[in-house]
N, C-alpha and C positions, 0 to 999 in steps of 0.2 A: 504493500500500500504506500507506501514511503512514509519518513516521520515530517514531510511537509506537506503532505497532498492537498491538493488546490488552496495551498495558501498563497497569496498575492505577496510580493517578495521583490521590494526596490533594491539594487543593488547599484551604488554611486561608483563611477569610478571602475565598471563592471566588465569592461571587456580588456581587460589588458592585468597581467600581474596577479595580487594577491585576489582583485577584484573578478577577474576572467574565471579562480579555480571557483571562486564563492558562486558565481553566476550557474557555471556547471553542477557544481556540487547542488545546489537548491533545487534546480530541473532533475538531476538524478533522485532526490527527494521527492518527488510529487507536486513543487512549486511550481504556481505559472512564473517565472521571474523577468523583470522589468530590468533592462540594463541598460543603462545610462551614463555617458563621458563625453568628452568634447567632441570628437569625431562621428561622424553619425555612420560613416563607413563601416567602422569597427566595432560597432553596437548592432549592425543590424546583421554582418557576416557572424559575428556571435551566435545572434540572435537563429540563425538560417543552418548553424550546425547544433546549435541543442534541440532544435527541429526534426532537424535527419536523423539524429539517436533519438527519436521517440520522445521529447521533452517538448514542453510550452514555454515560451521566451517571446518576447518582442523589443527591441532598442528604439530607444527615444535619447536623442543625441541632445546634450543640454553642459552648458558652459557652467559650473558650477561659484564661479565666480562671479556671475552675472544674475540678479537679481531677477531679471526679467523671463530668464532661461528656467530657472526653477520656477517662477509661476505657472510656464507655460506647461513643464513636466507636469506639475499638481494638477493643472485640467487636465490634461490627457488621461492622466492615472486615474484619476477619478471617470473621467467621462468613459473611459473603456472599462473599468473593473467596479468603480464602485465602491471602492474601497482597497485598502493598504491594511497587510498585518503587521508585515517583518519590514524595517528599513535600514539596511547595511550604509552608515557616512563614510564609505572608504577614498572619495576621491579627495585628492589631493596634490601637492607639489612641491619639490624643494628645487628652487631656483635658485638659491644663493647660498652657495657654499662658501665659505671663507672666513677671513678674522673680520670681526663686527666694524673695525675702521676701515675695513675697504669695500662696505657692502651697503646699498645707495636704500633713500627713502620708498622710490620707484620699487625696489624689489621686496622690501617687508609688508609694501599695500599690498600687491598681487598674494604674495603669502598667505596675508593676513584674510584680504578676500575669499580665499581657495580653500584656506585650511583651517579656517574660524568659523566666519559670518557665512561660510556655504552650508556648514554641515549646519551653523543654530538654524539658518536658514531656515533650509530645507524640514528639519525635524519640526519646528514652529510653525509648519504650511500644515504636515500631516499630523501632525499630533491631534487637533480638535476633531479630523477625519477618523480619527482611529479612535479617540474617547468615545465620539456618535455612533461606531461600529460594534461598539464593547470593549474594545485595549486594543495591544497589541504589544511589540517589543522596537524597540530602535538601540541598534550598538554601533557605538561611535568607535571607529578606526586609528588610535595615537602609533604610539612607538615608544620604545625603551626607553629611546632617547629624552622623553619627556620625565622620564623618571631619573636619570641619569643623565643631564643634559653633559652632551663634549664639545670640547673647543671644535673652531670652525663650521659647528654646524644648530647656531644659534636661533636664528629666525625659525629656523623647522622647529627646532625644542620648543622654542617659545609659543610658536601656535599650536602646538600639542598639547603643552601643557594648560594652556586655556582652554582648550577643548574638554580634557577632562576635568574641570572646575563645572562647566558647562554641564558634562557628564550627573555631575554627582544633584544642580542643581535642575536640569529636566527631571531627575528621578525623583525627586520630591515634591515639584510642583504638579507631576502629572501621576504620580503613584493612584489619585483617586480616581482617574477615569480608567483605571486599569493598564496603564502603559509601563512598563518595565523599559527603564535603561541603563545600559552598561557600554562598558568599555573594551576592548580589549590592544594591548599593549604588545605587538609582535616584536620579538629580536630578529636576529639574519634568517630570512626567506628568500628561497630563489622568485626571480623576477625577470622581467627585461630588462627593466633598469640595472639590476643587480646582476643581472648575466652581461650586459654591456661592459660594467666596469670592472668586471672580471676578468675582460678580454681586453680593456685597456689599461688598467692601474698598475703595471709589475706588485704583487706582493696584495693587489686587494683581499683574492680569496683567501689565503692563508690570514690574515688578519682581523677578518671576519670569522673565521670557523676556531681560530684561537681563544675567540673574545668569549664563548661561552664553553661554560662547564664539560656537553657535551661532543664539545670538538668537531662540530660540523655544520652546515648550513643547510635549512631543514625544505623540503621539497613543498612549493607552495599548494598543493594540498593538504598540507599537513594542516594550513590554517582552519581545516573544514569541522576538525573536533571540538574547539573553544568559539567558534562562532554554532556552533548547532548546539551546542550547550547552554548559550546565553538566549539563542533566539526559543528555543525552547521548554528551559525550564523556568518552573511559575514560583520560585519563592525569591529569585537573585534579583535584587537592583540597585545602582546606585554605587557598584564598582569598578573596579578595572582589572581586568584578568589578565596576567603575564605569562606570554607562550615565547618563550626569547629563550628555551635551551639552557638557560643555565649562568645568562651573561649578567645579570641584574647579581645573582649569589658570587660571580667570581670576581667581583669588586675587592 
């Protein structure tokens, strides 16, 4: 039967990376799933192979940075389904690597846009949709790194770590209509991004797979355990669950 069947199932950030296994994984579950990122190309060839393996999917290409783009997501989702159960905040960006005096006002906005005010965003359009439905769940996507903020990679930490402040503060404004929200905090997952600088940083992957306890870099479906546990189960809300291998303990 699957343990999501015909749940309605927004996935930000859905067709590429951590966000691509989430999208798959929820259609192997029995979710219709809703995949959603900047390129609409990449949303809807997604969308057109959880198809072909027997899943329900459809891509709605939406700039999450853009206010106007998630409105327009919100009618869609609504006007085709009706309603929203599960809403995955995975999209995201880190555009500015580097020490904090060489990195411009221009790139902490875009940041901040992307990786803040998309995800309150977004959860603050469907939220009253999902109280009027009877609940549902929304887990907000950070990083280690917000727990552990490292040099040169500041502005990511920083909107991470407001995200899950955010976290902790949707789960109590909306606990009464039934909404659970949580977090979850990935360490090193394979990626495209992360398979990119793999193949260009001499020494990234060992660096990476050193950082935690168990000595490797974990295959991006592995994200599929701690997100199906959060969307889930009905007594969690209002945390941040750490799936990082080991790296947060070998501090």
């Amino acid at each position: 039967m699957g343990k999501f069947k015909d749940k309605v199932v927004l996935v930000t950030g859905g067709s590429r990376g951590l966000g691509k296994a989430m999208s798959i994984g929820f259609a192997a579950e029995g979710a219709i799933v809703i995949i959603s990122s900047r390129k609409q190309d990449n949303c809807t060839a997604l969308a057109e192979t959880i198809i072909q393996q027997g899943g329900r999917a459809i891509g709605i290409g939406a700039n999450f940075g853009k206010i106007e783009d998630i409105d327009s997501l919100a009618e869609k989702v609504m006007a085709e389904y009706g309603r929203l159960d599960i809403l995955i905040n995975n999209a995201g960006t880190n555009i500015a690597f580097g020490e904090l005096n060489s990195l411009t006002p221009e790139q902490f906005d875009k940041m901040y846009q992307i990786n803040l005010r998309g995800p309150w965003y977004t959860a603050s359009r469907f939220a009253p949709k999902m109280a009027a439905a009877g609940g549902g769940a929304i887990i907000n996507i950070i990083t280690v790194g917000a727990l552990r903020p490292p040099a040169l990679n500041g502005f990511y930490a920083a909107t991470k770590v407001g995200l899950e402040a955010l976290t902790k503060v949707m789960a109590q404004e909306w606990a009464a209509d039934g909404i659970r929200v949580n977090a979850i905090a990935p360490g090193p997952y394979r990626s495209d991004l992360v398979n990119a600088s793999i193949d260009t940083i001499p020494g990234f992957e060992e660096g990476m797979r050193d950082s935690t306890l168990l000595k490797r870099i974990a295959e991006s479906e592995e994200i599929l355990n701690p997100v199906f546990y959060l969307a889930s189960e009905s007594n969690t809300t209002g945390i941040t669950l750490v799936a990082d291998g080991g790296y947060m303990a070998s501090a």
